[in-house]
C-alpha positions in Angstrom: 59.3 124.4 96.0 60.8 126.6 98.9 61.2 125.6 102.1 63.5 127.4 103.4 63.9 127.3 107.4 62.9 130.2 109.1 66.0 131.6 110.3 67.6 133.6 108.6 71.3 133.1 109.4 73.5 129.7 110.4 76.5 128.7 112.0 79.6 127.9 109.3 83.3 127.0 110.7 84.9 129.5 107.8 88.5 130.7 107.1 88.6 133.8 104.6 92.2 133.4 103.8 94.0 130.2 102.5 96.0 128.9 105.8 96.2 126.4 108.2 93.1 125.0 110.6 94.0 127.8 113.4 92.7 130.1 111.0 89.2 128.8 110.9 86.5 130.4 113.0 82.9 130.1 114.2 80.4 132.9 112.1 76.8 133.3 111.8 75.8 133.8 107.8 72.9 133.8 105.8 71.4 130.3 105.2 71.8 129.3 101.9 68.2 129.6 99.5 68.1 126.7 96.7 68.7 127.1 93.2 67.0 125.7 90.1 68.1 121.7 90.6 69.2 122.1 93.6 68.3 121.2 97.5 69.5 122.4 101.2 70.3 120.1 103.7 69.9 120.3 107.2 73.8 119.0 107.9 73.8 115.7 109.8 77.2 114.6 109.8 80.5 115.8 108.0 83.4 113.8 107.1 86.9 115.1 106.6 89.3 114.2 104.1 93.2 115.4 103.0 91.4 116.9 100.6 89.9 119.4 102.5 93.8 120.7 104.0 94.8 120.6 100.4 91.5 123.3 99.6 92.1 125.1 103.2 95.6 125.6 102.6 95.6 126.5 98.9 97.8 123.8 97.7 99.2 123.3 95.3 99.3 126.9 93.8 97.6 125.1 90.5 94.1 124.7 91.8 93.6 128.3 92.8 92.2 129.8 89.4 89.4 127.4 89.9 89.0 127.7 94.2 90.4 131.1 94.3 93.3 133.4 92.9 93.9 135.2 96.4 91.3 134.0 99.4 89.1 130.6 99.2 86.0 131.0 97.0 84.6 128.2 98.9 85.8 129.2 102.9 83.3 126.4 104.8 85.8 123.1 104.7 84.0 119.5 104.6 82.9 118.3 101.0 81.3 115.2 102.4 77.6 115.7 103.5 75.1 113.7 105.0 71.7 115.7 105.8 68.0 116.3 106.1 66.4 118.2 102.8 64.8 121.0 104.1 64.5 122.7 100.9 64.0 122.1 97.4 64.4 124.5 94.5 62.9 124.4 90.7 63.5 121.4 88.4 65.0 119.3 91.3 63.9 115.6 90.9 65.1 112.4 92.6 65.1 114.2 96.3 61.9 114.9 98.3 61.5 117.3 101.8 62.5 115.4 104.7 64.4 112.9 103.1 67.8 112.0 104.6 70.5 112.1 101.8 74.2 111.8 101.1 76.5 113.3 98.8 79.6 115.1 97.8 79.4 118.6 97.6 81.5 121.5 95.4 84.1 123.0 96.9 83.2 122.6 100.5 80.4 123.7 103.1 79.8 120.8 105.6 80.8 122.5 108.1 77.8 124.3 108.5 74.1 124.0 109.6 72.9 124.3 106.3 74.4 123.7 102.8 73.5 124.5 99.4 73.6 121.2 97.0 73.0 120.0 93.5 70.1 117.9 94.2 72.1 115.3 91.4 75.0 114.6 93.6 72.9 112.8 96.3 71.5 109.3 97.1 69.0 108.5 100.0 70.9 106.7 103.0 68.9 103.4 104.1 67.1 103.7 107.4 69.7 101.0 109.4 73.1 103.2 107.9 73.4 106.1 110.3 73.9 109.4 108.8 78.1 109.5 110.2 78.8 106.3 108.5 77.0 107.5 105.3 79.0 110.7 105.0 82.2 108.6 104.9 81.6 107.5 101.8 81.0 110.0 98.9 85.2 110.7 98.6 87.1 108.4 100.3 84.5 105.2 99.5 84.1 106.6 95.9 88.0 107.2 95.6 88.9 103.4 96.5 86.1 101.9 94.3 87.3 104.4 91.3 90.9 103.2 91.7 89.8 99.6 91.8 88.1 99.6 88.7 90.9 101.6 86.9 93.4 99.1 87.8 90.6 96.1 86.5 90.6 94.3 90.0 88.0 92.0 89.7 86.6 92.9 86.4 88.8 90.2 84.5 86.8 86.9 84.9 88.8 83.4 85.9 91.8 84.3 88.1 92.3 86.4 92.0 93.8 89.4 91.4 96.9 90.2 94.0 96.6 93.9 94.5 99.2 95.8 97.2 97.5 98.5 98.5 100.2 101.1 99.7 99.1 103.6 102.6 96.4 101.4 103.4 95.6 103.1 107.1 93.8 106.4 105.9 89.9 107.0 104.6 90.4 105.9 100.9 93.1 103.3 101.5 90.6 101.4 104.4 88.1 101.0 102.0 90.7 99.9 99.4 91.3 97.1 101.2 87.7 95.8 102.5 86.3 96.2 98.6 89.4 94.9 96.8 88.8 91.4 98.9 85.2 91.8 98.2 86.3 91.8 94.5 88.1 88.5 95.1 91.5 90.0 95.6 94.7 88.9 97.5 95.2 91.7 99.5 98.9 93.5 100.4 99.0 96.5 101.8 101.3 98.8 103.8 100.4 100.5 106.8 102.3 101.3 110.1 103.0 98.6 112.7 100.3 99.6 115.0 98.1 99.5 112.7 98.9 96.1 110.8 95.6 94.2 113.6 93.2 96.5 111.6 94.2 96.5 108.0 94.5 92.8 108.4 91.1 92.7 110.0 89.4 94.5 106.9 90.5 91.8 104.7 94.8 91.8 104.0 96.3 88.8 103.3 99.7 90.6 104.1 100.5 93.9 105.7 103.9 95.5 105.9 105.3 98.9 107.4 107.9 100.3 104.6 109.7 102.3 106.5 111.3 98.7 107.9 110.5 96.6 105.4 111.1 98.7 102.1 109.5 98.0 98.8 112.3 97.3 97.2 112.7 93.8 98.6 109.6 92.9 97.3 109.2 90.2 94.5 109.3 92.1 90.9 106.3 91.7 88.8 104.5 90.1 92.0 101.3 92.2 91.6 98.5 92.8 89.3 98.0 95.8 90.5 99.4 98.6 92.8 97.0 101.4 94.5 99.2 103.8 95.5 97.8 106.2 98.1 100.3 107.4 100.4 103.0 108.7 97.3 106.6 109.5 97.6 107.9 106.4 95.9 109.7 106.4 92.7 107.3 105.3 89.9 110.1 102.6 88.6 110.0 100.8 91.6 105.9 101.2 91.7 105.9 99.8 88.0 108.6 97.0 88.7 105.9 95.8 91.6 103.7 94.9 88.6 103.6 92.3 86.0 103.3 92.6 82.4 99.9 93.8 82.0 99.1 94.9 85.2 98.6 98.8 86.3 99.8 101.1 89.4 97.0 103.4 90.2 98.4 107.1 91.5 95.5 108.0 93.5 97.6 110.6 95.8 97.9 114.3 94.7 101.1 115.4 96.3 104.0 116.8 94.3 105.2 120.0 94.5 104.0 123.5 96.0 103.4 125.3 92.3 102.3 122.2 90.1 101.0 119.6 92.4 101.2 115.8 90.9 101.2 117.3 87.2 104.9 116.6 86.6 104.9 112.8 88.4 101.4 112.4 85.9 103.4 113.1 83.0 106.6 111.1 84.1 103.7 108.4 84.4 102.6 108.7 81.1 106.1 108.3 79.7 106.8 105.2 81.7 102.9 103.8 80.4 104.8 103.1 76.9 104.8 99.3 77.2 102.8 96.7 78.8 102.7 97.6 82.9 101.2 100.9 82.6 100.9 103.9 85.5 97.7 105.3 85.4 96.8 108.9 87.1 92.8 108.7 89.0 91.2 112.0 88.6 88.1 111.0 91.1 84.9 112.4 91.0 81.3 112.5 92.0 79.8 109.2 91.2 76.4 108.6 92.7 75.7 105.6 91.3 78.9 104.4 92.9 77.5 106.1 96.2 74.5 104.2 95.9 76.1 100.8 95.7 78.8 101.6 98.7 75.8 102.3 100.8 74.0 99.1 99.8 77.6 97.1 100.9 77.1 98.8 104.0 73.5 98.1 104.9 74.4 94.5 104.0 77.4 94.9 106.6 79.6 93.6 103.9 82.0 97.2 104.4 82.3 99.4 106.9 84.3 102.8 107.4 87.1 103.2 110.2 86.1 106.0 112.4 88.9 106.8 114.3 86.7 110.0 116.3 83.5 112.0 115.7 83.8 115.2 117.0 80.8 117.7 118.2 80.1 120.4 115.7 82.0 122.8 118.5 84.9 121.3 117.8 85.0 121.4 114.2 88.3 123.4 113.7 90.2 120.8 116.4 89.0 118.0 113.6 90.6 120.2 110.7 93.9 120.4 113.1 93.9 116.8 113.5 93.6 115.8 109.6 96.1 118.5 109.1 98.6 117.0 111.0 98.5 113.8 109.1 98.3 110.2 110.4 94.6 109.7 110.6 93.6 106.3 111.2 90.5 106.2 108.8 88.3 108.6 108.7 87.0 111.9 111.1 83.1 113.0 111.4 81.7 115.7 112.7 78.3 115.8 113.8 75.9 118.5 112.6 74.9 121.4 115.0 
């Protein structure tokens, strides 16, 4: 079924050249008309991730035969959607008209009034979780439950896992920490000074700021396992962390400008030869992961760090701010 709204064109924050948030402007485009399996939302809320400067800015060189050789193929930023179907195309089961969803979309388009979504990728949003909290969850939610369960935290029955959590202040690593201590974990993690209150507050036994208290001096084999979000840190000293049988988790794509974190993975799957093994995440849309985060949060048992919302005006000012780095959590913008 069709249901398209009525008007004919939208507001999209769109950049047609890969470049920093400066770049992005306000344009009027056609809305979007569902395809066979999929929906279009009415956009709600949008949350931002790194991911989204990484897309904006064309980086590393190695992802742009799939997002685009020479300009973006997807220009809207925002990958992390909660909405209002307003639409509904052929062969589209699980989501109804009116029904307020959330999901992680391809490529980008949040930053819109409308976008264009596999119906698959989305999972109603109780009534009590508000449709800002809900889009926080599809990436950075998914990401932290993904690399839990790749490092085994809390899927070994009979002993508490002591998992350090490093770059624990950002969207992925606050979740990190609030569903490794669900899991029954002893939580480390590292995070600035400033924001040791916080990290502490969402469930870590131990917080530390590297940049005065290095890793190095910690214990060797002193963890089961090692989440490593913020990156930069020799993976010797990330596997010494660990004890025999334990795993460090690379969940951060940095590396270099051409090849992203393809050398560092296989560097990692050299060092994995042996008994404390370094394992790459490659995330990815996980509804039925989705559907469980937003169950913890109805239940109040998690809850994403919001460090702003921002009006839909002010969309490219919250694509600066993630650019610049150092977000505390996660940034929303609300739907036009």
């Amino acid at each position: 079924m069709d249901n398209t709204p009525e008007t004919s064109t939208m507001s999209a924050w769109r950049r047609e050249t890969y470049g920093p948030a400066a770049g992005t402007t306000l344009q009027e485009i056609p809305v979007p008309v569902p395809g066979r399996g999929e929906v279009v939302l009415r956009v709600t809320a949008t949350a931002l991730n790194a991911g989204d400067v990484r897309l904006m800015l064309g980086d590393p060189l190695l992802v742009r035969p799939v997002f685009g050789l020479t300009k973006p193929k997807y220009p809207v930023r925002g990958i992390e959607v909660a909405g209002t179907v307003v639409a509904v195309g052929p062969d589209v089961v699980g989501a109804e008209l009116d029904e307020h969803v959330v999901g992680e979309l391809v490529g980008g388009g949040g930053l819109a009034t409308y976008v264009r979504v596999p119906a698959a990728r989305l999972v109603p949003v109780p009534p009590d979780v508000e449709p800002a909290v809900a889009a926080c969850l599809p990436v950075a939610g998914g990401t932290a439950w993904q690399a839990l369960d790749l490092a085994e935290v809390g899927l070994r029955a009979g002993s508490a896992p002591r998992v350090l959590i490093i770059g624990a202040s950002g969207g992925v690593g606050t979740f990190a920490v609030q569903l490794a201590a669900l899991r029954g974990a002893e939580v480390w993690a590292t995070c600035r000074t400033r924001n040791a209150p916080l990290i502490e507050h969402l469930g870590a036994t131990r917080t530390l700021d590297h940049r005065t208290s290095p890793l190095s001096e910690l214990p060797a084999e002193h963890f089961d396992a090692v989440i490593d979000i913020a990156g930069g840190m020799p993976l010797r000293d990330l596997q010494r962390l660990v004890a025999p049988g334990g795993t460090v988790v690379l969940v951060t794509g940095d590396g270099g400008h051409v090849l992203g974190p393809v050398p560092r993975m296989i560097k990692a799957a050299f060092l994995s030869i042996g008994s404390r093994r370094i394992r790459p995440l490659a995330a990815s849309p996980r509804p039925e992961v989705l559907a469980k985060l937003l169950e913890l949060v109805a239940e109040g048992r998690i809850s994403p760090v919001i460090e702003r919302e921002y009006p839909f005006a002010e969309a490219s000012a919250a694509l600066a701010h993630i650019e610049a780095g150092h977000t505390v959590g996660k940034l929303v913008v609300r739907g036009a």
